[in-house]
C-alpha positions in Angstrom: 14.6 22.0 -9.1 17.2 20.0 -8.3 17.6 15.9 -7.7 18.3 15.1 -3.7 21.5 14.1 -3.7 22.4 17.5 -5.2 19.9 19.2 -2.4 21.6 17.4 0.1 25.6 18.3 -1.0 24.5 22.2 -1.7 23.0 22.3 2.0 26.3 20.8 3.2 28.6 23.0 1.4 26.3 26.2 1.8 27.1 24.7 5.9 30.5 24.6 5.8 31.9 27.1 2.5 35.4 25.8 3.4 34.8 22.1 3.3 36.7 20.7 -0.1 34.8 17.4 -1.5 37.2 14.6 -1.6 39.9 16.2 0.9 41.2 15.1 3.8 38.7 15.9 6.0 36.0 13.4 6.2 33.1 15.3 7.0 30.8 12.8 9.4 34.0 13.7 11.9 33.1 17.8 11.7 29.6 16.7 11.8 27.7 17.9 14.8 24.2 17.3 16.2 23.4 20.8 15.6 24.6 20.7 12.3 22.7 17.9 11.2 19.6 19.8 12.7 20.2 23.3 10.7 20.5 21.5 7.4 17.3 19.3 8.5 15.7 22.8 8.6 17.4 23.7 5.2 16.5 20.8 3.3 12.5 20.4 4.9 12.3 24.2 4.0 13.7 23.3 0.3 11.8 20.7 0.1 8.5 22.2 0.8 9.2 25.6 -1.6 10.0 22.9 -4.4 13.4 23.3 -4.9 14.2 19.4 -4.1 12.2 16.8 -6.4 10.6 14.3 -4.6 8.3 11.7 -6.2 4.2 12.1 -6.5 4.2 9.6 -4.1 6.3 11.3 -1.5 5.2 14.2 -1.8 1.5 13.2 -0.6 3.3 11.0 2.2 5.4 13.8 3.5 4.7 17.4 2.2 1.0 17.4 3.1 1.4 15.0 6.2 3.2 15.3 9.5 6.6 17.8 10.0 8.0 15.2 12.1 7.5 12.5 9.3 9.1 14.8 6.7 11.9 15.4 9.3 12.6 11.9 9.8 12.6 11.3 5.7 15.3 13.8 5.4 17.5 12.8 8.3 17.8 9.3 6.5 18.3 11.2 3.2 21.4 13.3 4.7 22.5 10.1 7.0 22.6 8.3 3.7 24.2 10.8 1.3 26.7 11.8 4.4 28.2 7.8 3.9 27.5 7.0 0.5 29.5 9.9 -1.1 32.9 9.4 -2.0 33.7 13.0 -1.9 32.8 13.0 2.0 34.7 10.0 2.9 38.0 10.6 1.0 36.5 8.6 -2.0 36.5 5.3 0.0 40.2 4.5 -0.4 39.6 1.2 1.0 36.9 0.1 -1.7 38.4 2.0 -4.7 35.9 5.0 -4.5 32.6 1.9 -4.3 30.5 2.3 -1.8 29.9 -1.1 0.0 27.0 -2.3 2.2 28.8 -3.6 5.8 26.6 -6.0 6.2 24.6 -7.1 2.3 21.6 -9.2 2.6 21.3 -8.9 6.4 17.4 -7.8 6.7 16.9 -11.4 4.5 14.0 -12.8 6.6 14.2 -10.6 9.4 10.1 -10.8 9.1 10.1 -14.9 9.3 9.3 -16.2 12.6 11.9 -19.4 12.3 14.7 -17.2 11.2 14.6 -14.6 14.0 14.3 -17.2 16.2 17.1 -19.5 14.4 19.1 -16.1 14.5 18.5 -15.7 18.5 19.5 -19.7 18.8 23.2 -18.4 16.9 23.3 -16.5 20.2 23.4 -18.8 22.1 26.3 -20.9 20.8 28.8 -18.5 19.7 32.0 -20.8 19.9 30.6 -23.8 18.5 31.2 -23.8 14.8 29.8 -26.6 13.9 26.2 -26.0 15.3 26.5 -22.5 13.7 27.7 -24.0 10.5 24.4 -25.9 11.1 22.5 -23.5 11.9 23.4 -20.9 8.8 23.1 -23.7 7.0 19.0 -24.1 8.0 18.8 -20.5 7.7 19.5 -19.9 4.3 17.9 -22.9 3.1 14.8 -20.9 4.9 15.8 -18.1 3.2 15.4 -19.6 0.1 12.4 -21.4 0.6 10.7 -18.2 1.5 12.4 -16.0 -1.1 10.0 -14.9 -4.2 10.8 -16.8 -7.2 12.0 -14.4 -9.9 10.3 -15.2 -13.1 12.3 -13.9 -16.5 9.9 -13.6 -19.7 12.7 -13.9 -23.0 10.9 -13.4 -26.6 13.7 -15.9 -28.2 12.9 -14.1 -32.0 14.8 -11.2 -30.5 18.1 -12.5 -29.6 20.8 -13.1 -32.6 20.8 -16.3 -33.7 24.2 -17.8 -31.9 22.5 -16.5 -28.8 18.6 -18.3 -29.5 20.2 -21.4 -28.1 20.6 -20.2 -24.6 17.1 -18.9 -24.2 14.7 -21.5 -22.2 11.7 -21.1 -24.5 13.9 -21.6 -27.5 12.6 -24.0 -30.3 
């Protein structure tokens, strides 16, 4: 058994036998619809004869459920191994081989009535800088209102003495 990302590059390559992994070739330009379909097929079909591991709780959700919904899991899986791997986008030249979110943070309060409707008011004034500065402004102190405080439990008896100071339960 072998872990996903693995799954997912031994479909590709077993697809195309010529492509070479950190080339020039950058492989979402060679891939088609049709492709992305037959290695669909590949990888549900792997998955299901327990060749791909796949958590307990996956499993239940999408080997003994719906085709469809284990189709849809593993057309994110190959969308997201397709950008994240540096050997199928020349190794990210641009970022130094990281792979980098385009847009970090942006689902933050996408659930919160006042933010999607502060968002939609950002439409509305696209030149104006200063009532977007405003704006951004009310949305992330929103964001931060609603945000779940993260709570850090530090056993201070642990830490070497020069570092016991810096602890917040230290005596």
């Amino acid at each position: 058994m072998v872990n996903q990302k693995t799954g997912v590059v031994n479909a590709i390559l077993a697809l195309f036998p010529n492509y070479e992994i950190g080339g020039e070739v950058i492989l979402k330009s060679i891939l088609t619809k049709a492709h992305k379909d037959e290695l669909k097929t590949v990888l549900c079909t792997a998955f299901k004869a327990g060749e791909i591991s796949m958590s307990d709780e996956a499993a239940v959700k999408y080997l003994q459920g719906d085709e469809d919904a284990l189709r849809g899991y593993v057309g994110g899986l190959l969308d997201n191994w397709v950008r994240k791997h540096p050997g199928f986008n020349n190794n990210f030249p641009e970022t130094a081989g990281i792979y980098a979110a385009k847009n970090p943070g942006s689902r933050a309060g996408s659930k919160d009535d006042q933010i999607v409707q502060m968002r939609a008011l950002k439409k509305l004034h696209v030149g104006n800088t200063e009532v977007l500065a405003e704006i951004d402004a009310a949305i992330a102190a929103r964001i931060a209102l609603i945000k779940p405080v993260k709570t850090v439990e530090i056993d201070a008896s642990l830490l070497p003495e020069s570092l016991r100071q810096f602890a917040p339960n230290a005596e």
